[in-house]
C-alpha positions in Angstrom: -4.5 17.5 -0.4 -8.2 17.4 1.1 -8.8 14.9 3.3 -11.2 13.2 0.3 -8.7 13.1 -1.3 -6.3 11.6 1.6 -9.0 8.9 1.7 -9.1 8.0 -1.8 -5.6 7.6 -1.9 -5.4 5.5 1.0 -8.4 3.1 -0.3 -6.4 2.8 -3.3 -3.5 2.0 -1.5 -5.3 -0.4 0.2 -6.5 -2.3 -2.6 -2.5 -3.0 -4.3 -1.5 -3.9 -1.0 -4.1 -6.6 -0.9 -3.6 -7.3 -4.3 0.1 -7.6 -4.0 0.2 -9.9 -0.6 -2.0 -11.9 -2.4 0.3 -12.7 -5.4 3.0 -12.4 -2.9 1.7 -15.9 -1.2 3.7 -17.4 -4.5 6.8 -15.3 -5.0 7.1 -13.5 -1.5 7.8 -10.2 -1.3 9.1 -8.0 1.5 6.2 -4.6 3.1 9.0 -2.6 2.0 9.5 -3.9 -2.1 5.6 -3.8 -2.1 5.3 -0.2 -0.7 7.9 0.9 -2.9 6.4 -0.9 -5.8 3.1 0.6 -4.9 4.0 4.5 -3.8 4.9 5.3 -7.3 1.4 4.3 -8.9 -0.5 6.5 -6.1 1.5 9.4 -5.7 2.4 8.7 -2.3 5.7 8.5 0.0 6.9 5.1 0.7 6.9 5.5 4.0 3.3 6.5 4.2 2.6 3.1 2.4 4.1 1.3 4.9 2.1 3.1 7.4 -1.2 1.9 6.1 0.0 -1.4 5.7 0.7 -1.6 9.5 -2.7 -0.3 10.0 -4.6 -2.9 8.0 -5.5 -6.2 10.2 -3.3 -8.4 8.5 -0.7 -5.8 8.1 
């Protein structure tokens, strides 16, 4: 994968985790059920997902 691509697919992943915290504020949910719900939809690892959640500020 290029490293435009990387980039895209980390802004993406940026913008469901955002999404989903938000909506989490009513039904919470744990980094780990939204990665997984999120990796799928991206075409990413989990475990990469969890890694740009912890680098986002409120992450």
């Amino acid at each position: 994968m290029t490293p435009d691509q990387q980039k895209f697919q980390r802004d993406l992943a940026r913008k469901h985790i955002a999404r989903a915290r938000e909506s989490a504020k009513s039904h919470p949910m744990s980094d780990q059920r939204i990665a997984a719900a999120i990796a799928p939809m991206i075409g990413a690892e989990v475990g990469q997902v969890l890694k740009w959640m912890r680098e986002m500020p409120n992450g």
